[in-house]
TORMARFI-761974 format. One record per residue (C-alpha): residue number from 1; residue in one letter; x negated, y negated, z negated. Coordinates in nm, 4 decimals. Layout:
NUM | a | X | Y | Z
...
***
This chain:
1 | x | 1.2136 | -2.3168 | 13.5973
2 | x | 0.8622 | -2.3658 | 13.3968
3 | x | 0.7390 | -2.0324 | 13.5943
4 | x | 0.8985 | -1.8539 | 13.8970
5 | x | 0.8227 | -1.4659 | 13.9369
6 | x | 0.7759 | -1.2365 | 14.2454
7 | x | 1.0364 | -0.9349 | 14.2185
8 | x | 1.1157 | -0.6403 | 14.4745
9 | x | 1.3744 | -0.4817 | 14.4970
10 | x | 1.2942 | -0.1360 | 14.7217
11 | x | 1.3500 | 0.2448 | 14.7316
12 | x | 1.6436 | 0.4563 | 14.8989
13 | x | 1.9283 | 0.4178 | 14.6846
14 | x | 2.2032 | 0.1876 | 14.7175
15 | x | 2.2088 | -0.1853 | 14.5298
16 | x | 1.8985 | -0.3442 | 14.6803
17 | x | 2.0838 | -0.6428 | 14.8008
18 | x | 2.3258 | -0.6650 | 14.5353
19 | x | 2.0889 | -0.6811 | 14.2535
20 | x | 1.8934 | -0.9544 | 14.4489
21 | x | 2.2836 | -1.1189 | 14.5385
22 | x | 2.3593 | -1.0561 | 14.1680
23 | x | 2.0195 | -1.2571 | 14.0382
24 | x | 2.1423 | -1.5453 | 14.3060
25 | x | 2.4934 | -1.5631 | 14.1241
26 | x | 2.3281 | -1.6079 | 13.7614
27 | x | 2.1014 | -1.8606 | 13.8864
28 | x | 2.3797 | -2.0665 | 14.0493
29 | x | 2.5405 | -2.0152 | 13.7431
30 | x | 2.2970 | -2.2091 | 13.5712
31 | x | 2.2472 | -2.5123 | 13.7856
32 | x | 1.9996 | -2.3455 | 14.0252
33 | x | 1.9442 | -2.3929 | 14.4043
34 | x | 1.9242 | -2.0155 | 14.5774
35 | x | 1.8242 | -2.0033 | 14.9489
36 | x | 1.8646 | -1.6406 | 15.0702
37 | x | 1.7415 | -1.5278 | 15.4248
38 | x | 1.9010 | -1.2046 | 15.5469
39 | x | 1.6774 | -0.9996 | 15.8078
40 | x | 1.7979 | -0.7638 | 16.0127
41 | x | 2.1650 | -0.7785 | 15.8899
42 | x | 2.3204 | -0.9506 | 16.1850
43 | x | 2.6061 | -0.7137 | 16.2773
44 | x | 2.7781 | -0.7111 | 15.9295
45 | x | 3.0528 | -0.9688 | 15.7880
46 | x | 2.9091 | -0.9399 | 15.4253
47 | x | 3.1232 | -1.0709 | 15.1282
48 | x | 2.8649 | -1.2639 | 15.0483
49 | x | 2.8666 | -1.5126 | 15.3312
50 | x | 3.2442 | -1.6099 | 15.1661
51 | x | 3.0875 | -1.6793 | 14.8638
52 | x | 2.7371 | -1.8647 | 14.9689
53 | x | 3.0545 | -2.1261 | 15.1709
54 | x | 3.2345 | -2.1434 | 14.8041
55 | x | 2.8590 | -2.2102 | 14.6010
56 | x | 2.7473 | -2.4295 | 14.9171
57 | x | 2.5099 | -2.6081 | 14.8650
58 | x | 2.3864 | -2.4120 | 14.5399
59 | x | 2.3565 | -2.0855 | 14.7775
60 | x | 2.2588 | -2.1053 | 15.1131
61 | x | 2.2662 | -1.7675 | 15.3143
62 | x | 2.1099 | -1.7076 | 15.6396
63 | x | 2.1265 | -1.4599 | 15.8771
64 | x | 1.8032 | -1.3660 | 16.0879
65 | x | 1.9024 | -1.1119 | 16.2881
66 | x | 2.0840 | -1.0084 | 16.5521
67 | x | 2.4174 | -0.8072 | 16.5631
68 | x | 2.2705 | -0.4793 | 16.6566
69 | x | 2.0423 | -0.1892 | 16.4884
70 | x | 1.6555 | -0.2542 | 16.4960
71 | x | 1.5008 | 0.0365 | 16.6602
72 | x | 1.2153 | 0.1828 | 16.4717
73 | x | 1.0397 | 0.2756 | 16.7647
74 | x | 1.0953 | 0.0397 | 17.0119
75 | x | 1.2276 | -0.3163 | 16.8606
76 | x | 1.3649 | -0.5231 | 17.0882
77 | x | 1.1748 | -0.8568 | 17.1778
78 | x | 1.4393 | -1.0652 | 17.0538
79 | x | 1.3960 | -0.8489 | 16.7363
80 | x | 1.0681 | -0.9848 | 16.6711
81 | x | 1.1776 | -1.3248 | 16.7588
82 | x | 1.4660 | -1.3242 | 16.5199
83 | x | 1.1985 | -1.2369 | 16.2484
84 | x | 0.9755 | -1.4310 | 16.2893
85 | x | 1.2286 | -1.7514 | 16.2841
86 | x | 1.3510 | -1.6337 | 15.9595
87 | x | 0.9899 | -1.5650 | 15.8299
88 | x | 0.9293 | -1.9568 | 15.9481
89 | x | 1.2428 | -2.0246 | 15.7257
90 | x | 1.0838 | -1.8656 | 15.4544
91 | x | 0.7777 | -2.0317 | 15.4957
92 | x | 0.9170 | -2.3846 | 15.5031
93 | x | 1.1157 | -2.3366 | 15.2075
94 | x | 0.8087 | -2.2462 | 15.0206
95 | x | 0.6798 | -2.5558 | 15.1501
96 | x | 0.9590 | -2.7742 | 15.0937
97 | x | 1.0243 | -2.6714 | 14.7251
98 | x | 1.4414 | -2.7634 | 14.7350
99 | x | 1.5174 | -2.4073 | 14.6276
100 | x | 1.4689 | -2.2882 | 14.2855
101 | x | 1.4769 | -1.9116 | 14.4315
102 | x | 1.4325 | -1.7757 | 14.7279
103 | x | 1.5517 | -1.4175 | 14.8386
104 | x | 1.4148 | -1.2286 | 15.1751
105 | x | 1.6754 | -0.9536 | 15.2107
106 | x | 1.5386 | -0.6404 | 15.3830
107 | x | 1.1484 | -0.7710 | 15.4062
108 | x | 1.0182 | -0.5013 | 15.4249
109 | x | 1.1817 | -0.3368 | 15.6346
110 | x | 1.0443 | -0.6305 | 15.8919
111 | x | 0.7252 | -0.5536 | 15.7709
112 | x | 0.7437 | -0.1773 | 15.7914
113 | x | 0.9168 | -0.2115 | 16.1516
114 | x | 0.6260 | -0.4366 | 16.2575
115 | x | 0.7897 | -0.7031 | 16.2859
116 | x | 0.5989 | -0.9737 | 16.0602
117 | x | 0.3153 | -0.8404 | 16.0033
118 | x | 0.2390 | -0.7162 | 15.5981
119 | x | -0.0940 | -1.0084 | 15.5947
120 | x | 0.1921 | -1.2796 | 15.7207
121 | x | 0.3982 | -1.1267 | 15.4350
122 | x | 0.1119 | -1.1104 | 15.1465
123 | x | 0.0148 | -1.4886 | 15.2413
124 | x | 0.4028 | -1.6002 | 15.1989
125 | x | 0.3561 | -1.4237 | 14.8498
126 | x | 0.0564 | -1.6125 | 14.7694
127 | x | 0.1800 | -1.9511 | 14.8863
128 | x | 0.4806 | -1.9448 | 14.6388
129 | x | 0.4944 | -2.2446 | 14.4352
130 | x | 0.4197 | -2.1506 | 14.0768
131 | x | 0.7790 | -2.2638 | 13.9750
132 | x | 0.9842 | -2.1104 | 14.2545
133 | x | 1.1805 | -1.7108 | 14.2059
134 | x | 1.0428 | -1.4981 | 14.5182
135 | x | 1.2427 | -1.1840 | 14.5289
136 | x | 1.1703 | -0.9652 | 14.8012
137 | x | 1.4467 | -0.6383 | 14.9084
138 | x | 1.4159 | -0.3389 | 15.1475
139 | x | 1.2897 | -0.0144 | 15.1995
140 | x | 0.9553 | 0.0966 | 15.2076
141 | x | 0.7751 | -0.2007 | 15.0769
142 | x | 0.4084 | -0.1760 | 15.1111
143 | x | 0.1885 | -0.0833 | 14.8244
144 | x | -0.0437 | -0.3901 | 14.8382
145 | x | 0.3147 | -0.6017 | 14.8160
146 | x | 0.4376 | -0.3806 | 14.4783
147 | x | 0.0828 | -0.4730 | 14.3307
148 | x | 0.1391 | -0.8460 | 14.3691
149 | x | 0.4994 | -0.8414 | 14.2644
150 | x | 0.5411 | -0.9024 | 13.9110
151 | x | 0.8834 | -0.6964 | 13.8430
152 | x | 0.9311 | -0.4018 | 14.0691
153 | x | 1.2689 | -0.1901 | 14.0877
154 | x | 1.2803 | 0.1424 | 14.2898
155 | x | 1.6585 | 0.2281 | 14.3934
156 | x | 1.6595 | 0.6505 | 14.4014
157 | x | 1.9193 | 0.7894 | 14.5725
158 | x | 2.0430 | 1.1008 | 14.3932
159 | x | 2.4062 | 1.0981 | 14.5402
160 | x | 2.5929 | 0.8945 | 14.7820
161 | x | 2.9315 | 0.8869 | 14.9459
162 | x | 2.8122 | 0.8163 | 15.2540
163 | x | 2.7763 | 1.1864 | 15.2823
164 | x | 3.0732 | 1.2882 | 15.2455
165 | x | 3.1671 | 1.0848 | 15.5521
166 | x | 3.3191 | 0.7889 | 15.3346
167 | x | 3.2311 | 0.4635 | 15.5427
168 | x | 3.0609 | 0.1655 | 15.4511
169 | x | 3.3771 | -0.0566 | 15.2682
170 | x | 3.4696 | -0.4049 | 15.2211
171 | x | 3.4250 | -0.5600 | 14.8995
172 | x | 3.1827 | -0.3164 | 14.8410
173 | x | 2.9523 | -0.2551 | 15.0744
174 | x | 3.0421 | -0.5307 | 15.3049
***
């Protein structure tokens, strides 16, 4: 890639992840190496770890987190430790370069949990190499994040089955 981009991916609505998964897929598709880092998303079996074994080693997918919900209000130490190993991950494969995009699922939700702190986040932004994909996903991204980004996407919720009691499904959600 002549020049990488920053996108994020944020908002309420559903499809966060998947249109982050979905730019991983295209790139593959096109010869690309995709390293995606998935914070807080330890306790589900996502679909995509099947498929990141059937790309391997075109997409790489790991999991920084542990298999339990993040409390808002009182993480858990090893919460913080888990995310700041996969924020090291991060920050190596900016370093290293092997990956021709690189995907921080649910950022800023670390960020807005306190977990990494939003000047360790703004600094990864700013050390991207110039040729490297940096897409960033979760809620509640901070503003000073949406003003470096150059593409962002807002998901609005204006309906979901989750409230009529239909669970989270395989294939789909999982």
């Amino acid at each position: 890639m002549k020049r990488g981009l920053v996108q994020v991916y944020t908002g309420n609505g559903k499809g966060k992840t998947t249109a982050a998964l979905g730019v991983a897929l295209r790139a593959v598709g096109h010869g690309m190496k995709v390293l995606v880092i998935q914070f807080m998303k330890g306790k589900a079996n996502g679909g995509e770890q099947g498929t990141a074994r059937r790309l391997s080693p075109e997409l790489t997918i790991i999991r920084a987190g542990r298999k339990a919900f993040v409390s808002r209000s009182d993480p858990d130490p090893i919460d913080f430790e888990l995310a700041r190993k996969g924020f090291t991950m991060a920050m190596k494969a900016l370093e290293d370069g092997a990956h021709d995009v690189v995907i921080l699922d649910e950022i800023n939700m670390v960020v807005d949990y306190g977990l990494i702190s939003l000047s360790d986040l703004l600094h990864l932004i700013d050390s991207k190499p110039a040729t490297m994909e940096l897409i960033l996903t979760g809620r509640n991204a901070k503003p000073e994040v949406l003003e470096r980004a150059d593409l962002v996407t807002e998901m609005v919720e204006h309906k979901h089955y989750y409230q009529k009691g239909i669970p989270a499904r395989k294939g789909i959600e999982l």
